[in-house]
N, C-alpha and C positions, 0 to 999 in steps of 0.2 A: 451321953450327948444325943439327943434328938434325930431321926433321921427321915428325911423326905426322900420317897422313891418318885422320879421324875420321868414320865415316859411320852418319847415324842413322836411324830407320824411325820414321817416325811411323804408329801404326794407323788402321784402314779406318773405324772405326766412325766414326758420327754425333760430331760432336764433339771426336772426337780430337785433330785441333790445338791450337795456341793460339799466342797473342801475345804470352807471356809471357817475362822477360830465360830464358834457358838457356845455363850454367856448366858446363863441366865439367874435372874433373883425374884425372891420368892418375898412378897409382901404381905404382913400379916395384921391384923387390928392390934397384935404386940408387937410389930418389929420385923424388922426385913432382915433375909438372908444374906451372906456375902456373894459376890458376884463370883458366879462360878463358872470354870470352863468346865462344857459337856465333852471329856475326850477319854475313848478308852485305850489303853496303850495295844498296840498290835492291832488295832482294829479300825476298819475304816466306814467310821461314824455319815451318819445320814446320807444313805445312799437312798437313790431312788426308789419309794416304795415302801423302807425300812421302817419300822418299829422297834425305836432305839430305848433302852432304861437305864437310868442313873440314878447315882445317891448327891442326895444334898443334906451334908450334915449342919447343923445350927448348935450355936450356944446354950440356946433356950429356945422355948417352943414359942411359935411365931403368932399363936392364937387363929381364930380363921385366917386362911389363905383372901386374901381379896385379889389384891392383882399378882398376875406373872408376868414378869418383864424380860423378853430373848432380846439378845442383842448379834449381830453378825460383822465379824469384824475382815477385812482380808489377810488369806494365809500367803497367797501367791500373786494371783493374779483375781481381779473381781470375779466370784462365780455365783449369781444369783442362790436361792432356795424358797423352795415349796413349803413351809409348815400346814400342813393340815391340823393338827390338834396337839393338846397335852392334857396329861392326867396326872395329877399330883396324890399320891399316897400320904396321908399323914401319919405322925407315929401312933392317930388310936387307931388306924386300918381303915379309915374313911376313903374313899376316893371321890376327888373334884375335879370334873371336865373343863377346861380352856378352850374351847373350835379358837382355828385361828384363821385357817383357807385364806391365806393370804400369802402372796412373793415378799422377801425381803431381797431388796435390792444394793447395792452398794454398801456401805457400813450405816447400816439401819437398826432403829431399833422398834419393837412394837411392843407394847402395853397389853396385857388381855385380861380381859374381865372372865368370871367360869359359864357357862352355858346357859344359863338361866334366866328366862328373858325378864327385862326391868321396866316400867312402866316409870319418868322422870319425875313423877312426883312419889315415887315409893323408896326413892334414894333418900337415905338420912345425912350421913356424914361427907363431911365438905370432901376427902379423898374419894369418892365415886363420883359425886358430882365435878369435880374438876376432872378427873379422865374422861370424863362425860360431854364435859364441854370442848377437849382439848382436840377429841378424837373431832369432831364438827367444827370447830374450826381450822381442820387441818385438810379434812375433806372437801370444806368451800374452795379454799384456795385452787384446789386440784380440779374439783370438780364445777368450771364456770361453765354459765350460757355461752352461746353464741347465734345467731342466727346466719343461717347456711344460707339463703334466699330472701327475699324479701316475702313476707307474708307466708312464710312456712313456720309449723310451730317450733320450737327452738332447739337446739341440738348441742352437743358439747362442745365444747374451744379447743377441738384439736383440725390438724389439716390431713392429719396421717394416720394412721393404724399405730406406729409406733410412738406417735408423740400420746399416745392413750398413755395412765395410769395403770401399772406393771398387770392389777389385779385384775381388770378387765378386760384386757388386751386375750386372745384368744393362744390355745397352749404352742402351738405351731399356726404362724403367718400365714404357709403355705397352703391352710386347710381354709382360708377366707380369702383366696388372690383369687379374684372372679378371673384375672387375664389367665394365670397359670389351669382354675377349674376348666374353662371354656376349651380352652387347651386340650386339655386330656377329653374332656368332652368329645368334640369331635374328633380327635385321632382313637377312641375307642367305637366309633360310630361310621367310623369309616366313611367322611365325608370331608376329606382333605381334597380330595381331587376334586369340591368342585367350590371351595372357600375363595377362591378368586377370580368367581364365572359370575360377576358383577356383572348388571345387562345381560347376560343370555337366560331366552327364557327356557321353562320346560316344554315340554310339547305336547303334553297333554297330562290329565287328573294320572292317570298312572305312572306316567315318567317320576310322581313325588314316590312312589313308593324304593326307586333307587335310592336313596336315603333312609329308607324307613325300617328296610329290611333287620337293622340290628336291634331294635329296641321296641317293635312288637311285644303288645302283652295282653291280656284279657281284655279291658277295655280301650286300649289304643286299636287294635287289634276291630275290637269291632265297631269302634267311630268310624273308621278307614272305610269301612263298608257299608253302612248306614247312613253318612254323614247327610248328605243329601237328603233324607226324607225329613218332611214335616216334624213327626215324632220327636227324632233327635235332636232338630232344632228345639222347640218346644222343652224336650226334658232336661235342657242344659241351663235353660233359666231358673230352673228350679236345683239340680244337684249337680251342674258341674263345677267350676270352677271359680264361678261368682255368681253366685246363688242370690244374690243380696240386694236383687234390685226389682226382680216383678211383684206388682203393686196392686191390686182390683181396681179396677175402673170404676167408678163411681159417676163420671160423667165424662164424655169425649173431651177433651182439647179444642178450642177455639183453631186451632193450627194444625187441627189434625182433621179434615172434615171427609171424616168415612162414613157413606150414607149404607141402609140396610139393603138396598137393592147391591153396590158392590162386594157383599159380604153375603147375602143371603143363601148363597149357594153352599157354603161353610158352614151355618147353622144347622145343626139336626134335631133340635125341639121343637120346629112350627113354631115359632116365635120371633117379633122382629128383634131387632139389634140394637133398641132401646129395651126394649122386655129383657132380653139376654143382658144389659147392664145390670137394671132392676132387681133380677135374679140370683145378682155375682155372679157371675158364670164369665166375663169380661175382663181381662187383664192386659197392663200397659209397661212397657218399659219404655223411658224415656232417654237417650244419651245427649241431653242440652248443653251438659257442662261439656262438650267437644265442640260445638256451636263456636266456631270460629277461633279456634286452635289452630297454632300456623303449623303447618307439616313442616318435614323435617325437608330442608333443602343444603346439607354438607355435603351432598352427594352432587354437584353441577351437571352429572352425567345423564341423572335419575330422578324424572318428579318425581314425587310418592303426596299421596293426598289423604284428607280424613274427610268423613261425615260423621254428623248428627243425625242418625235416624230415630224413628218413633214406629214402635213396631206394635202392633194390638195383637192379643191372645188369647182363644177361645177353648173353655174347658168344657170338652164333646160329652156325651154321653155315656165314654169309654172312661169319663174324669182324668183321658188324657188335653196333655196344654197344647193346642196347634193354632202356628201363625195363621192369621184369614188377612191381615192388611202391613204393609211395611212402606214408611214414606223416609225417603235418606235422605231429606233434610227437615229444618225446623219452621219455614216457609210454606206455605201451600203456596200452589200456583203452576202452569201449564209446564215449567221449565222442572218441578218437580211432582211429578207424579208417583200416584199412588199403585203401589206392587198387590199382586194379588197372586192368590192360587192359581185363580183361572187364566193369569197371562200366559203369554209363551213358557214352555217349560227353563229355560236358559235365561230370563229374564229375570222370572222369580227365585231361580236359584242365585242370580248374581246378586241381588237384593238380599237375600239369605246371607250370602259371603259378607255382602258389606256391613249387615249387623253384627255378625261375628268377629270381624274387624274389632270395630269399636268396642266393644263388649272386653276384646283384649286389654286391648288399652286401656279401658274403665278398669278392670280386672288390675292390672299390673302398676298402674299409677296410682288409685284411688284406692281398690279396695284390699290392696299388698301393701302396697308402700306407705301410703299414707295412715290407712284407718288399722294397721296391725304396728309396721318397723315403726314411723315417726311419733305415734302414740306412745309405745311402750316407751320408747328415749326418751321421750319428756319423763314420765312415771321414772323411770332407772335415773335420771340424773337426779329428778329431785328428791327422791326416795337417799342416794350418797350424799346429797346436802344438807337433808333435815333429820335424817334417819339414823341412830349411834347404831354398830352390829349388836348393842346389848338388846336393842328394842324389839320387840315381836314380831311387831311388824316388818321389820328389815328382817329376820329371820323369816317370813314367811314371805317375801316377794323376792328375798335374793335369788333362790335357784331358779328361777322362771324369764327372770331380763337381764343377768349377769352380762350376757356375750350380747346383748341387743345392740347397746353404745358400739358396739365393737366392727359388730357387722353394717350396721351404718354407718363407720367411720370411712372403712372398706369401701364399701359400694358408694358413697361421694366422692371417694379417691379415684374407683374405677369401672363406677358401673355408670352413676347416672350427671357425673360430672359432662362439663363443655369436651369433647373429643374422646367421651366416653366410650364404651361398649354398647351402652343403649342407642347411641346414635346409628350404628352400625348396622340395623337392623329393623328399625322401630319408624315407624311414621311420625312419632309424638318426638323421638331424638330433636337436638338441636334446638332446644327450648320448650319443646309443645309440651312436656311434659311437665316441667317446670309451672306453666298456665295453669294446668290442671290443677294440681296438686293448688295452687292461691287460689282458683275458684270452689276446689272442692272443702277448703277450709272454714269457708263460709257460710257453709250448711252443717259441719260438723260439732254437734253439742256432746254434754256428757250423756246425753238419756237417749244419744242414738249407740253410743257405745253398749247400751242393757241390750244384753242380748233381746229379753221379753218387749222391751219397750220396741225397738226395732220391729219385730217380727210384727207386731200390734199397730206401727204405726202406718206398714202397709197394708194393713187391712187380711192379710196371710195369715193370723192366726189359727185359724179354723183346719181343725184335720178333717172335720166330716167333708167340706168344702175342698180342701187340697191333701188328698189320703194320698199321696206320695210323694209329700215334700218333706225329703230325708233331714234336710240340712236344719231344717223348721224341728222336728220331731227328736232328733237326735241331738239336737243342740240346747233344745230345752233340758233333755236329761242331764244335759256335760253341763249347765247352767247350774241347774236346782244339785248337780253334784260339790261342785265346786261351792257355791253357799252355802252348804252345810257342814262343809269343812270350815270355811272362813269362820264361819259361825259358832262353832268350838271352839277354834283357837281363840275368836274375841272376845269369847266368853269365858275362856281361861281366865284372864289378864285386868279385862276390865267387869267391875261388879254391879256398875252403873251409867244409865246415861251420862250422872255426874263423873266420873271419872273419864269418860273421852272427854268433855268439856277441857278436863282439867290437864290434859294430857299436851303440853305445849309443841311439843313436836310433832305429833301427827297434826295438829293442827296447821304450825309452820310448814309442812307436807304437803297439806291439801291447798294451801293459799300459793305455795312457790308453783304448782303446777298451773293453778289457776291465771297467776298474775307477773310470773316469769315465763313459764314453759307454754304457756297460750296466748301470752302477753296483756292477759288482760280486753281481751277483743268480746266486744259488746255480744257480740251473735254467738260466741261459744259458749255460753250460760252454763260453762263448771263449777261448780260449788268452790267458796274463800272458805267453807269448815265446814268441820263435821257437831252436829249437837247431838247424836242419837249414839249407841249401839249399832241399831239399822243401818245406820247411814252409815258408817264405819265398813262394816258388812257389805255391805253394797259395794261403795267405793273402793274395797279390795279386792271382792268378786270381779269387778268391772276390768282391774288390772290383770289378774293372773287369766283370764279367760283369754281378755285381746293377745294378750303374751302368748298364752299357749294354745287353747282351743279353736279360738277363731282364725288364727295364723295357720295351724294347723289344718280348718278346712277348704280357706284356701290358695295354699300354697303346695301340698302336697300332690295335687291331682293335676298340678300341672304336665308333668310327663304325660299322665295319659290321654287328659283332652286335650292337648295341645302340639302335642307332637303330628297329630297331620296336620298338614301346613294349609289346606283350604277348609279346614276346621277352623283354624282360630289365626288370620292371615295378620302378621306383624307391621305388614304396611300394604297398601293397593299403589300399584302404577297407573293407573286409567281413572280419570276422575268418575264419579259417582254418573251413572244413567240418567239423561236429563227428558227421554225420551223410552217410549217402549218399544221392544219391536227392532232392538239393537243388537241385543245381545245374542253370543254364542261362543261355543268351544274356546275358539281360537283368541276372543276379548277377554273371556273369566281366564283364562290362560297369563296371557298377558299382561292383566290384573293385579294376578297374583305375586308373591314374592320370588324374585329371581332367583337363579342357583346358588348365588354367595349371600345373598339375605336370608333364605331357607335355613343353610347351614349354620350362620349364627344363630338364628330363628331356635333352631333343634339342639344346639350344643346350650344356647340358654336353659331352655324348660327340662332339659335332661339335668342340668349341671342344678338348678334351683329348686330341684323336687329331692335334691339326696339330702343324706342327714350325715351328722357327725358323733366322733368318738367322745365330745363331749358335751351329749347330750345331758338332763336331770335324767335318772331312773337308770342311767349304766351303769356298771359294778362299780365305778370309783365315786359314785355321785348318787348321795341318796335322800329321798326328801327331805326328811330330819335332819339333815347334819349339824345344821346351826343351830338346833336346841338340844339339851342336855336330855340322858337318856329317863332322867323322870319325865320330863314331858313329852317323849317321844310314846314312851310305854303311855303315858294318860289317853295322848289322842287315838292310839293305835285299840288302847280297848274302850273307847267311846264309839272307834267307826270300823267297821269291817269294810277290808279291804279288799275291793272287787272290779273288775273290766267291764265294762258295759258291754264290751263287743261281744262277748259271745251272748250274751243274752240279746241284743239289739239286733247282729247281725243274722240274716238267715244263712240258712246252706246256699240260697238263690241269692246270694245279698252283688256278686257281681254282674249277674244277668239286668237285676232290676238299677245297677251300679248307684247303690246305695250310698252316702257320706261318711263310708267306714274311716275318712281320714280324722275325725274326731277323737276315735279310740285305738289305745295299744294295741286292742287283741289284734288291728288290721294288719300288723305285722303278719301275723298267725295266720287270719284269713286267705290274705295277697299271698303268700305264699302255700300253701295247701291247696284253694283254686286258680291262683294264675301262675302258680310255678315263678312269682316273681323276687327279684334280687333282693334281700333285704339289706339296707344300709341303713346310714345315718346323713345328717345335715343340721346346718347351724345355726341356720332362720329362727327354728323356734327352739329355744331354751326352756322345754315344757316341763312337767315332772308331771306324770302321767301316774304314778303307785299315788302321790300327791293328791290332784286333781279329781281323778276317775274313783271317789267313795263310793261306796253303795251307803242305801238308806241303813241310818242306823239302830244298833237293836231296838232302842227306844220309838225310835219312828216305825217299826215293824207291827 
């Protein structure tokens, strides 16, 4: 009598196990097994962790294995399980992979195809293709649109963390309660005693450091102390935390009217300030989209106000970036005036503070939330809508936006909802953020998502021109890394242009994101399909990068610029300087955020830069898992697999505080020179052995 040895993986996480009866049959191009209970006597079957093996004896030999069918029934009481995988032995000694990474929930049953990813027209026989279709139409149901906002791209139909689908939903709650992270945040920061010193101010730039004292590190450490000068302003439009908006100036602003005479003193080529355009040598950031944003007024006690400034940047002789003009609003005119170096010293620094305001703001509503979390959502839902787990594609986007749906589900529950957490601290709270995110969608296409096209479309591509724009230089390499990986795997699977054509699902894929999850909006000009290889390519690079690279660099370095609180100010109490000649101590003071906004201020960007246990690239989680180990071994010896960061990063890499948040080795770095904590967080779902290839031998 025939015998199949059956061996199953129960997953690592919390819970995984259970006591529950587990069935399974074995379907073959001859004939399917009888239903059989997986139970060994005296033994307590799929425990957490476990790699369990059985016999499955047959009548007759089942011919290929096509599907494996587990079923969970209840023994006791309902107790969930984790299936990570199955391996089927047949009687010639063959072994066939099942990945399952999937919870079975209540008495469930799931269906699993072996590891090998299937392109929908390479299926023959009506039995694959009807599990094919069954699995999709079982996943729409589950996985609907909804839109969250009016004019926000579109998100999942749930209201809760829990009302998610089992498999998304994150392995412990507790490790995505922004209430519960903020929480422990500040009571490990030791800034409980002043979370309800709402309206009092500090009393001066060093009174911020009674807060600051626990979570000092290399580069917080020395913002704190340089914050103030030119320089650091300057090098944070380029590598801190939203690197993503200085642009060359190519000709002033009708609204920005800075003539060479109040600039000339700034200049160190003997050249006017048209010539210095001419030259590049002139850069601009603009914050319009805050251009009459209503600040956040929940607080009846506390205005809190925004601007729109327009700040110009001048790259010296040193090829360092320094401000020479800052105007805080979008208006010229005597009630706005324009900031310069040579004003009062307290003047120009308060002008300073208020770009850095804004820049947060932009930073945390635009270019976090919007252009990394809401982006990938759309991609993760419709990737479960169009996508079977047999398809390549779903195996290669899975590990990277798994937990994204998730962590947005969260953070609308409790971060950026009405009586949120964001309200709490934030000038945008109370809707202004909400603004934002509708006007910044407006400008958001797919071709600002390419990395390359981005960087080119402000005119920053140039290293000889900007030799220390890390985020520019290092994110090209995490770019052209990532596409060369994509680029194997597409070139596994598909043999031809014609075969994406022919490919009905990725195509359903690219149209659902387009004309559901973008709604079909005139100005996001994302592609309704793919005709090429390339574009295929592309359009999966464009995904696993925002997922994980670009989220990665900026969301990571939050802690350390932003943990001084007159570094990156969460809301201003004093409206913007309508006059020069005002300022001082005791106004930038006053300005700034109070002792109970600070502290949320700081339990934020502390609680938002950690990572979690269930990152991609942890021991329980590894890039391949969803493809079967012949394709795992093919890609692994096409590409050699390597860190960027030690090659990228120098020994100086935090003096010069380079964009090491792109690469794993930062781990390694941050700690060896900043002696800093290494954790985890759940923001980005990256897979970093994944992503970070090095060129491969062939390209050598």
């Amino acid at each position: 009598m025939p015998s199949y040895t059956v061996t199953i993986a129960t997953g690592n996480q919390w819970f995984a196990g259970t006591d529950d009866y587990i069935y399974i049959t074995l379907v073959g191009t001859e004939g399917c097994s009888e239903r059989t209970l997986l139970d060994k006597p005296l033994y307590n079957d799929f425990e957490r962790g476990a790699v369990d093996s059985y016999e499955v004896r047959v009548g007759e030999n089942l011919g290929d294995i096509v599907l494996v069918k587990i079923e969970k029934k209840k023994y006791w009481v309902q107790d969930d399980w984790y299936c990570r995988y199955i391996t089927v032995k047949t009687p010639s000694g063959d072994y066939l992979e099942f990945p399952c990474f999937c919870w079975l929930v209540n008495d469930k049953e799931v269906v699993l195809r072996d590891g090998r990813a299937h392109l929908p027209q390479d299926d023959k026989t009506s039995l694959v293709k009807q599990h094919r279709q069954k699995e999709l139409d079982g996943r729409r149901k589950t996985y609907r649109w909804r839109e969250w906002q009016p004019g926000f791209p579109m998100s999942i139909d749930a209201n809760r963390h829990k009302d998610l689908p089992r498999d998304i939903q994150f392995d412990s709650e507790k490790g995505v309660d922004f209430i519960l992270n903020y929480s422990k945040a500040i009571e490990n920061l030791f800034v409980n005693q002043f979370m309800h010193m709402f309206q009092s101010s500090w009393s001066d730039f060093s009174d911020f450091e009674k807060i600051f004292v626990r979570i000092k590190n290399t580069i917080s450490e020395y913002v704190m102390q340089h914050w103030k000068e030119d320089f650091m302003f300057g090098y944070q439009f380029l590598n801190g935390c939203n690197p993503v908006l200085i642009r060359k100036c190519k000709k002033l602003p009708d609204k920005f009217p800075v003539t060479h005479e109040m600039v000339a003193v700034s200049l160190e080529r003997e050249l006017t300030l048209e010539e210095e355009i001419e030259a590049g040598n002139i850069y601009i950031v603009d914050y319009e989209v805050l251009d009459g944003i209503t600040p956040n007024s929940t607080d009846p006690c506390t205005l809190q106000y925004l601007a729109a400034p327009i700040c110009l940047l001048y790259k010296n002789a040193q090829n360092k970036i320094m401000p020479i003009a800052i105007q805080l609003g979008q208006v010229p005119g005597e009630d706005n005036p324009i900031f310069l170096p040579t004003d009062g010293q307290y003047d120009w620094l308060l002008a300073k503070i208020w770009v850095r305001s804004s820049d947060f703001h932009h930073h945390q509503t635009i270019t976090h939330l919007l252009r990394t979390h809401l982006m990938t959502e759309v991609f993760g839902i419709a990737m479960f809508r169009q996508l079977p787990a047999v398809h390549p594609a779903f195996k290669l986007l899975i590990p990277h936006i798994r937990f994204t749906i998730a962590i947005n589900t969260k953070a609308r529950e409790q971060l950026i909802c009405e009586c949120g957490i964001f309200d709490k601290a934030n000038a945008t709270g109370g809707g202004g953020h909400v603004q934002m995110v509708q006007r910044a969608v407006k400008t958001l296409t797919f071709r600002s998502l390419c990395f390359p096209d981005l960087i080119k479309s402000r005119g920053v591509d140039s290293k000889e021109e900007l030799p220390t724009y890390f985020y520019r230089d290092d994110g090209y390499k995490v770019w052209e890394a990532t596409k060369r990986f994509v680029s194997d795997v597409v070139n596994i699977y598909y043999t031809s242009d014609e075969s994406v054509q022919g490919d009905e699902e990725i195509q359903a894929f690219v149209k659902d994101v387009c004309s559901f999850g973008m709604q079909d909006l005139d100005y996001c000009e994302f592609p309704k399909s793919v005709k090429t290889r390339e574009e295929l390519i592309e359009y999966l690079t464009v995904i696993i990068f925002t997922a994980s690279a670009q989220h990665a660099a900026v969301n990571f370095g939050q802690y350390d610029w932003c943990s001084w609180i007159p570094n990156a100010p969460s809301t201003m109490r004093k409206p913007p300087p309508n006059k020069k000649g005002l300022a001082n101590v005791n106004l930038i003071v006053e300005s700034l955020p109070d002792r109970g906004r600070s502290s949320w201020h700081l339990g934020a960007v502390w609680a938002l830069s950690q990572y979690q246990e269930n990152e991609v690239g942890k021991a329980h989680r590894q890039p391949f898992e969803h493809f079967q180990i012949s394709a795992q071994t093919h890609l692994q010896n096409n590409q050699k697999f390597d860190t960027f960061g030690t090659f990228l990063i120098s020994q100086d890499a935090l003096l010069c505080f380079r964009m090491y948040f792109f690469f794993p080795s930062f781990f390694l770095v941050a700690f060896l020179q900043a002696k800093k904590p290494i954790t985890s967080h759940s923001f980005c779902s990256c897979t970093w052995e994944c992503i970070l290839m090095s060129t491969s031998q062939r390209n050598r």
